[in-house]
C-alpha positions, 0 to 999 in steps of 0.5 A: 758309856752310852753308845753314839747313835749310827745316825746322829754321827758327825751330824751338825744342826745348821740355822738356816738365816731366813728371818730377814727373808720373811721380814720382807715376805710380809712388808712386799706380799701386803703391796703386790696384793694391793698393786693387784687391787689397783690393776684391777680397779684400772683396767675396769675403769677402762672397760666402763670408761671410767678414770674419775679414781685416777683423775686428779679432776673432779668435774669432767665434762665431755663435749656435746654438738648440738645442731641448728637449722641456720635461715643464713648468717647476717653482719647485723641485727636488723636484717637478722630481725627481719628474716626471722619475722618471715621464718616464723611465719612459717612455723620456725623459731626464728631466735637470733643466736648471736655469735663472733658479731654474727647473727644466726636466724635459727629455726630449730635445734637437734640432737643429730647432725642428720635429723637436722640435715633431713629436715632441710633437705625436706623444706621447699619453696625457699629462698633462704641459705639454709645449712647446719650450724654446728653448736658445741659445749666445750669439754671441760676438766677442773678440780671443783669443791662444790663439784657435785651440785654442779654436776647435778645442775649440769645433768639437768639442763641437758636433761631440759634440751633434751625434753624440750626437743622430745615434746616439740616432736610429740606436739608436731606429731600430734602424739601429745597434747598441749595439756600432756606438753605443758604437764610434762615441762612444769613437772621440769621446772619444779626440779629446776626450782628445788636445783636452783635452791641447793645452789643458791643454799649452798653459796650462802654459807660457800661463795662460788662463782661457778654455781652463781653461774649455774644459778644465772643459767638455771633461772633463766630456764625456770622462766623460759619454762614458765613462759612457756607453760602459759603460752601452751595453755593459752594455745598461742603457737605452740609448736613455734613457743616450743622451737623458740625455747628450746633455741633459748635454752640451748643458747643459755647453757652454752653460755653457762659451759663456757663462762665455767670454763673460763674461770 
């Protein structure tokens, strides 16, 4: 008869139950893997202030304040006529913004509330109510299907403001030249053209009223440019040309972020 092991003795071999245990293990690990993945993606959102992922908007506009060199707020037209024949004389716009049956003369248009500021503290020999009047794109978060052409036109009229205003100071400083001002805005157009076109390709097939919309506000651009390209070849007052529109196109697009956020 063999003899029992001295070790093995009285020994019981217990089964320890962890199959549930790891059951679980493997459905929780692959969550707190992804849970760690979505922190992350989160708090670098944050960082680059970005949230369109956890967004359910898609088109996101932040608010824009561009500033106004006001001749004074008249309750009609006419009177509003008559001062900006005078400010133009004086190398101003003199475009008439229209707003709450007001009629703002305008001389010009800037990107700070400081430039425009300077600008009128600058100019003497007046008798005019001078002051900032404030123009502000509202904010704007809907959820768009055709967001990204609308998005693409959107950066492109303010890219256009934002040239318009640049040369307008390259012409007044006399760092360009009709010719390089000219050069510069119908290169602009012709993007403005291929812009339209997208939109106008993509509602035949898709009705939508925000890009007929941005079609309206995109043409009228086109052709204040145009207009304005034959003005600085022709060399007729160049620098008012300019300021008029600049006021036009401004005036336009805030048309266009408001009539997009009404629908």
């Amino acid at each position: 008869m063999p003899k029992k092991s001295p070790y093995y003795d009285d020994v019981k071999y217990i089964k320890h139950k962890h199959t549930k245990f790891a059951f679980l293990w493997w459905i929780l690990f692959p969550c707190m893997i992804a849970g760690v993945v979505l922190l992350a993606m989160f708090f670098s959102g944050v960082l680059a202030g970005d949230f369109s992922l956890f967004s359910r908007y898609n088109y996101k506009t932040e608010q824009i304040t561009y500033y106004g060199l006001s001749f004074g707020t008249y309750d009609d037209k006419e009177t509003a006529q008559s001062v900006a024949n005078g400010v133009v004389l004086q190398g101003a716009s003199g475009y008439i913004w229209e707003q709450d049956n007001k009629y703002i003369v305008l001389g010009s248009i800037y990107m700070t509330y400081e430039d425009c500021q300077f600008v009128i503290s600058n100019i003497t020999g007046t008798n005019y109510n001078m002051n900032v009047f404030e123009i502000t794109l509202p904010k704007i978060k809907k959820n768009i299907d055709e967001y990204e052409i609308l998005k693409s036109n959107f950066e492109y009229m303010k890219q256009t403001i934002k040239l318009l205003y640049d040369t307008s100071i390259g012409l007044d400083t006399k760092v360009m030249t009709n010719l390089q001002v000219s050069s510069t805005i119908n290169s602009q157009r012709s993007d403005g053209i291929v812009q339209k076109d997208n939109a106008s390709l993509y509602v035949l097939s898709t009705p939508s009223k925000y890009l007929d919309e941005s079609i309206i506000a995109l043409q009228h651009i086109i052709d204040t440019q145009d207009e304005l390209v034959y003005k600085l070849i022709e060399d007729t007052s160049s620098s008012h040309s300019l300021r008029y529109a600049l006021c036009s196109v401004v005036d336009n697009v805030y048309q266009f972020v408001n009539n997009v956020k009404n629908i």
